[in-house]
Steps between C-alpha positions, in 0.01 A plus 500: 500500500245197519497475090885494565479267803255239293717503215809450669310184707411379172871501353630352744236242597522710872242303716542726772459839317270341326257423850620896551329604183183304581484592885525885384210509231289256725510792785420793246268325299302367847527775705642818370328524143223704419222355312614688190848396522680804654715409775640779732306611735685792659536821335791591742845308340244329234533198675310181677358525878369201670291222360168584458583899494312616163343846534281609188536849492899567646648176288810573292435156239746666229429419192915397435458284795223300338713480246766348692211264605447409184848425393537285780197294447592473127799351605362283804195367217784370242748333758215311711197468222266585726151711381517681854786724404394545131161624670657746784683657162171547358332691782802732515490559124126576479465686793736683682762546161231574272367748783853699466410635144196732401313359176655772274814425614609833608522464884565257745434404888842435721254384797207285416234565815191283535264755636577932441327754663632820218463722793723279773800498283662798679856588513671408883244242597531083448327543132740766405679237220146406358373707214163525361569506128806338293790749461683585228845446566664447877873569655555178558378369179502118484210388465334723167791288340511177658114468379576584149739262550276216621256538260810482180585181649108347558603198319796338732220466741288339287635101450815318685658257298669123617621312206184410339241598772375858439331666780212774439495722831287790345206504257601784299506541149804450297655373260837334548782248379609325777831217500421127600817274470594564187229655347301800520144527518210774414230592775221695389305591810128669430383632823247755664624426809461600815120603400442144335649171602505376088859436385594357188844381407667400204806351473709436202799342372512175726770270374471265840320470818421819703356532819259797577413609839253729523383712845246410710444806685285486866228698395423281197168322491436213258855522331472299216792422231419394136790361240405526183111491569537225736430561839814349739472336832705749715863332587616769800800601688613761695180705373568463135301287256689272223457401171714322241515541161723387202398708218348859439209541732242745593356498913251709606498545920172611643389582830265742688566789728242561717514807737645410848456726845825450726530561838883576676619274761358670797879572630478770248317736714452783216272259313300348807118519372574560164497342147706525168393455177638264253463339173789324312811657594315817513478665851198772490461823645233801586556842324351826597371584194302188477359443860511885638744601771508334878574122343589421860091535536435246234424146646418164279196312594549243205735249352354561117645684247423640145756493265466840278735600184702806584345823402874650549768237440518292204394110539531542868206339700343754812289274769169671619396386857270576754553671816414718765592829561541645888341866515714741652364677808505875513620647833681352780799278468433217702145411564309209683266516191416211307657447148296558178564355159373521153502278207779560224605355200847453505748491205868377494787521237846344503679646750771523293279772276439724795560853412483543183186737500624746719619522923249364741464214724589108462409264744648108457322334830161571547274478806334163455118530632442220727145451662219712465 
């Protein structure tokens, strides 16, 4: 209905549905969104609570309504030019979407939790919709299609296009012929993004003056933009950087990710005293079968991390960090005993790669260590 609503707006040059559109993804995108871009937050209807409402382990965060996200932040990016709609499609695409699918293929997620306890996920309780591994096929089946469907059409999310101003929103390779007045131009994209922030672009068949616009995303350090070998002094607007060329050209965009620790406004209360992981677009997450079972237990005393090569997932990049572990006592319940911890090596993967090598815990937000 919002894709509808900011396309509609657009037609019509509607101010005030326009202010609508923008006043509606403003509230879920500030206060209703989870870090990995699934919005509901109640299981119960699948629908919104109150601001600031975002449980981790009772969220509904379809995958289909991420993809609704998506759609509608495609659509707000190519009507207003502006990187911070372009970048909210992103996160949706690499996280919670990509989340929905296993890596053969074969099964999918409906809800997309940020922390699972296998064990909690009981029938007739508030976690009764979550599940602990993908399924194969559901009743309601819309969203094992609407993801193959997403990922078929990858490349309308890619570039907008204005006359002769062509607007890259997503560093992903492709290859493509895209229309410019009355021409049509070739863009080769080589990329191994989102685990390297090296792009280069070729573009071919430039008959007359075309302006690029290429993404500067937030979590981009030392973007720099090269035309033909020449490094350009970055012209900006509205988050994009342009160049101008007249003839065939090939850029090269360049800029580092380093690994970021976020902390939720503290009206979240679920996330109070905790951190999340990110690099790139690329929210992170704890597995079982890489940290042991209890994640609630693990705590990080640090702000380094190592970046590793996958053992398990091809070209993906796994952080190593270090943390503390709390040690379990053995007997009463409650006790007015002091806490003990242990050192731990902690290691994170995309979160959305989680489950893939079998059912066990995921944790998003972890306990942040602060103090001694």
């Amino acid at each position: 209905m919002y894709s509808a609503m900011a396309d509609v707006a657009e037609e019509y040059q509607d101010k005030e549905l326009m202010e609508a559109c923008v006043a509606l993804w403003e509230n879920i995108t500030q206060k209703r969104m989870y870090i990995t871009g699934g919005i509901g937050s109640s299981g119960f209807l699948e629908r919104f609570t109150t601001d600031y409402d975002l449980p981790n382990d009772s969220n509904y965060s379809e995958t289909c309504a991420s993809i609704g996200m998506a759609l509608f932040s495609l659509r707000m990016a190519n009507i207003t030019r502006n990187s911070r709609y372009a970048e909210l499609m992103e996160q949706e695409l690499y996280n919670n979407i990509l989340a929905g699918i296993a890596q053969d293929g074969k099964s999918f997620f409906y809800v997309n939790p940020l922390e699972i306890k296998p064990r909690q996920c009981m029938s007739h309780t508030s976690r009764a919709h979550v599940k602990a591994r993908r399924q194969k096929w559901f009743g309601v089946a819309c969203c094992p299609p609407n993801i193959a469907r997403t990922l078929a059409s990858l490349g309308q999310y890619i570039y907008g296009v204005d006359g002769a101003d062509i607007y890259t929103h997503l560093y992903i390779g492709n290859q493509t012929y895209i229309p410019v007045n009355n021409d049509v131009v070739k863009i080769t994209m080589d990329s191994m993004f989102p685990w390297e922030g090296n792009i280069k672009v070729k573009v071919q068949g430039v008959k007359e003056k075309v302006r690029l616009h290429f993404r500067i995303p937030s979590y981009a350090e030392n973007f720099r933009l090269y035309c033909d070998g020449k490094e350009q002094e970055l012209t900006v607007s509205k988050g994009y950087a342009c160049v101008e060329i007249c003839r065939d050209s090939e850029l090269s965009i360049q800029f580092d990710m380093p690994v970021e620790f976020l902390h939720a406004d503290p009206r979240v209360s679920a996330d109070v005293g905790k951190v999340a992981i990110k690099r790139g677009p690329i929210v992170y997450c704890l597995e079982e079968v890489d940290n042991g079972a209890e994640l609630q237990c693990i705590y990080l005393s640090g702000k380094a991390a190592q970046k590793k090569k996958s053992t398990y997932f091809s070209e993906c990049l796994e952080l190593e960090l270090q943390g503390r572990r709390l040690i379990p006592r053995n007997g009463e319940l409650y006790s007015s005993a002091g806490l003990t911890y242990e050192d731990a090596v902690v290691r994170a993967i995309p979160y959305a790669y989680w489950n893939n090598r079998g059912e066990g815990e995921m944790l998003v937000w972890i306990h942040e260590m602060i103090g001694n």
